[in-house]
FIKOLTOR-986570 format. One record per atom (N, C-alpha, C, O): x, y, z. Coordinates in pm, whole numbers, plus 50000, padded with zeros to 5 digits. Layout:
XYZ/...
END
This chain:
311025357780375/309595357380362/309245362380221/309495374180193/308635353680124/308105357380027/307555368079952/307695372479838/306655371780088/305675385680135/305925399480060/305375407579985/307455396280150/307965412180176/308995412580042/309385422579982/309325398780016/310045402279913/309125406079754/309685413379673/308125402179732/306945406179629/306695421379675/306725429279580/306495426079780/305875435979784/306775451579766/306455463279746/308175443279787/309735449579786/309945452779641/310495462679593/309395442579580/310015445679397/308715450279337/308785456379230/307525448079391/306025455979343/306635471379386/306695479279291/307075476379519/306805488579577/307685496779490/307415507679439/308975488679479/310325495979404/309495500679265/309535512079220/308735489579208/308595491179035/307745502979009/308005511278922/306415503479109/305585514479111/305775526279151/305235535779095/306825527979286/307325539379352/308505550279243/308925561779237/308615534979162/309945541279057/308975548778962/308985560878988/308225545778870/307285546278816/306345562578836/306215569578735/305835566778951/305665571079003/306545585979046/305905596479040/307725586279079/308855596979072/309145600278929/309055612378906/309425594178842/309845595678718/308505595278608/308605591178493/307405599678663/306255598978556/306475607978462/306465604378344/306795625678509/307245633478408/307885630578310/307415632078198/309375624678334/310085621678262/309275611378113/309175612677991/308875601978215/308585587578132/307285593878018/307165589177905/306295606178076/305175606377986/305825618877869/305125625177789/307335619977887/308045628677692/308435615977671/309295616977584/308335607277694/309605598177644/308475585977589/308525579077487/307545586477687/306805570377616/305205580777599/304655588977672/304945575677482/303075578177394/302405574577437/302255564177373/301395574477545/300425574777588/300415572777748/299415569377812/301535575277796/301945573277961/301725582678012/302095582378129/301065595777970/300425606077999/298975601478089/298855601078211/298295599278019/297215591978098/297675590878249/297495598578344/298475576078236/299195570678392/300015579678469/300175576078585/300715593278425/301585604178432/300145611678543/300325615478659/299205612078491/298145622878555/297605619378681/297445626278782/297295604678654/296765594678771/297635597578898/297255600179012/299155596078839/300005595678974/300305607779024/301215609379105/299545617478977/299685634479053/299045633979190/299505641179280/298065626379211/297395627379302/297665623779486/297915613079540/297515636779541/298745638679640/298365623179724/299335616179752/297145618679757/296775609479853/297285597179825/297535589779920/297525592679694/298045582679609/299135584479625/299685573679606/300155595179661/301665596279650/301875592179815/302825584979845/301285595179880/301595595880029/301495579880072/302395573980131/300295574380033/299715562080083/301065553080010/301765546180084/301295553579886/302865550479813/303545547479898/303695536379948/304245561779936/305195566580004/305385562280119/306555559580146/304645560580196/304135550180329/304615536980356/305215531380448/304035533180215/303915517680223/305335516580144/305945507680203/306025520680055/307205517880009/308165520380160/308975511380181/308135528680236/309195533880304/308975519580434/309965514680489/307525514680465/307655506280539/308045490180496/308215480580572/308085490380402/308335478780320/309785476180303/310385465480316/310285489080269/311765489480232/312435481680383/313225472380398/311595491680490/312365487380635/312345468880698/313075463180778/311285464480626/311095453480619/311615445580581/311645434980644/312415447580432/312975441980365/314665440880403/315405431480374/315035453780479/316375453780523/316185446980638/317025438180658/315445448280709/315435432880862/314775419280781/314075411780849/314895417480705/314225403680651/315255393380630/316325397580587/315145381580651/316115375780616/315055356580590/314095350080632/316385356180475/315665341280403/316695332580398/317785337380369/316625320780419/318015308580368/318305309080285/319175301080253/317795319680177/318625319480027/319565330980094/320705328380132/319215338380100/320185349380097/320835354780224/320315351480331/322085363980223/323125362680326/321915374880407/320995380780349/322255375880546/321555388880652/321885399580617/323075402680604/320795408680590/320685422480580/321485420280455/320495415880397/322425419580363/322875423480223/322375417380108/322695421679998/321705408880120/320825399779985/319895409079950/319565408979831/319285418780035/318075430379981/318215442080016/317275449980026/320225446680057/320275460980066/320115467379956/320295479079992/319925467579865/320095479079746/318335481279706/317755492179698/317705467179686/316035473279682/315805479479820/315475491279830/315975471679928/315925477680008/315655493880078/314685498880135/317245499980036/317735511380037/316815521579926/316485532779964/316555517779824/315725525979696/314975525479721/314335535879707/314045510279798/312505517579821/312435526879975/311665536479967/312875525880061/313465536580197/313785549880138/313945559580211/313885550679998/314475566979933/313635573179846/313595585179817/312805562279798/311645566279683/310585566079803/309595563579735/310275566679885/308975565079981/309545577380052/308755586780039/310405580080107/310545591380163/309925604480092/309075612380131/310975603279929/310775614779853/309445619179865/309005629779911/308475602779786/307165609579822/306215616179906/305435625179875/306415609080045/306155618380193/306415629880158/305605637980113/307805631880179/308035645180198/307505656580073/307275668180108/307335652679936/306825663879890/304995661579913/304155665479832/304775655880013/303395655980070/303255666480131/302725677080096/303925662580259/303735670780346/304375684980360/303945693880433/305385685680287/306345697080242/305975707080122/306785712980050/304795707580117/304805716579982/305005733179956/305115739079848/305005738880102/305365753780088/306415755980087/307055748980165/306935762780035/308235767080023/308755771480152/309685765780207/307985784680215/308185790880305/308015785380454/308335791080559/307305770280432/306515768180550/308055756080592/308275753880711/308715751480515/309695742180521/310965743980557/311235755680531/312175737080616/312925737980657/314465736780606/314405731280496/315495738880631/316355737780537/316955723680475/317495724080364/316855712280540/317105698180498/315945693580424/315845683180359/315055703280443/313915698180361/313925701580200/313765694080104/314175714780207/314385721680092/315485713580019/315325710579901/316765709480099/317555700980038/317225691679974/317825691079867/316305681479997/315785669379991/314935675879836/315065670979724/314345683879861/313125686879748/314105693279628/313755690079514/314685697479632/315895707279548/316715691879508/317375694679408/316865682679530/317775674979487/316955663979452/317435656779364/315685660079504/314495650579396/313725655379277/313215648979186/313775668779301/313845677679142/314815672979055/314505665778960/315755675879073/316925673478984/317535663578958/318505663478883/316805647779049/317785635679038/316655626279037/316905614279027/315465630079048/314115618979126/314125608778938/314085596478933/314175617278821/314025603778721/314225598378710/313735588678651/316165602278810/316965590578766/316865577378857/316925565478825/316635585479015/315985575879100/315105567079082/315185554879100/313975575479032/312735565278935/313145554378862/312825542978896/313775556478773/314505547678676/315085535678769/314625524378787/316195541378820/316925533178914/315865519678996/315955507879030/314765532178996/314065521079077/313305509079082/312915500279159/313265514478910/312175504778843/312995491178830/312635480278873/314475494778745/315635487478705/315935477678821/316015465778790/316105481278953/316335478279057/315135466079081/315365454179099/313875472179077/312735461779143/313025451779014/313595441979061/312875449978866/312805438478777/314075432178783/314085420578743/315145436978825/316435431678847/316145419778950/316235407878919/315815424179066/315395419579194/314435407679195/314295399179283/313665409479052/312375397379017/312865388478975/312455377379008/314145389978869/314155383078809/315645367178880/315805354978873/316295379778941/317545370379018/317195375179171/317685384679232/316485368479203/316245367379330/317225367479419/317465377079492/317715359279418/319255353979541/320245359479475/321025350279452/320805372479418/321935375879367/322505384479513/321575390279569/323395385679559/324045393779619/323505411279624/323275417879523/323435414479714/322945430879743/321635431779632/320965442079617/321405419179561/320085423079464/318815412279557/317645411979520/
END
């Protein structure tokens, strides 16, 4: 389905986008602006939502181009990981109020979410551009 596959490489590009804004607004001149926009917790969640249900979509989706379930595991899988992240530092924001897999999760999208970001962006234009490639 067309649908899910547009909305699979939209969700990846923005969700990526989105995790890695810090990073991206030292690195690119004037992405500060867009860096500020995406602070906003309601905007991260509603994201986060819709990437994580999209992703699930995209791993039960299946098209005559491509083989079942592995033609869109890898966007797939990144937007199911970039939609989570964002949930969870939604709803997770106290330190004290959170749990220990949680803390895991937040302790390790600190330290890896740019690259995820990145990954993710790379992942969704990859995905645009060769449609029917294997796991892409």
């Amino acid at each position: 389905m067309l649908q899910i596959y547009f909305l699979t490489v939209l969700t990846n590009i923005i969700a990526g986008l989105t995790i890695s804004a810090p990073f991206l607004s030292i690195k690119i001149e004037g992405f500060q602006i867009f860096a500020e926009k995406m602070e906003n917790k309601m905007y991260r969640v509603i994201l986060g939502s819709i990437t994580v249900i999209t992703g699930l979509f995209a791993l039960l989706n299946t098209s005559a181009d491509n083989i079942a379930i592995i033609g869109d595991l890898l966007p797939a899988v990144t937007a199911m990981a970039m939609g989570l992240i964002l949930v969870i530092f939604y709803f997770f924001t106290d330190e004290e109020d959170s749990n220990r897999p949680v803390k895991t999760v937040k302790e390790l999208s600190e330290k890896y979410g740019n690259i995820l970001g990145i990954a993710g962006i790379i992942i969704g234009l990859i995905h645009f551009l060769i449609p029917t490639a294997l796991f892409l």
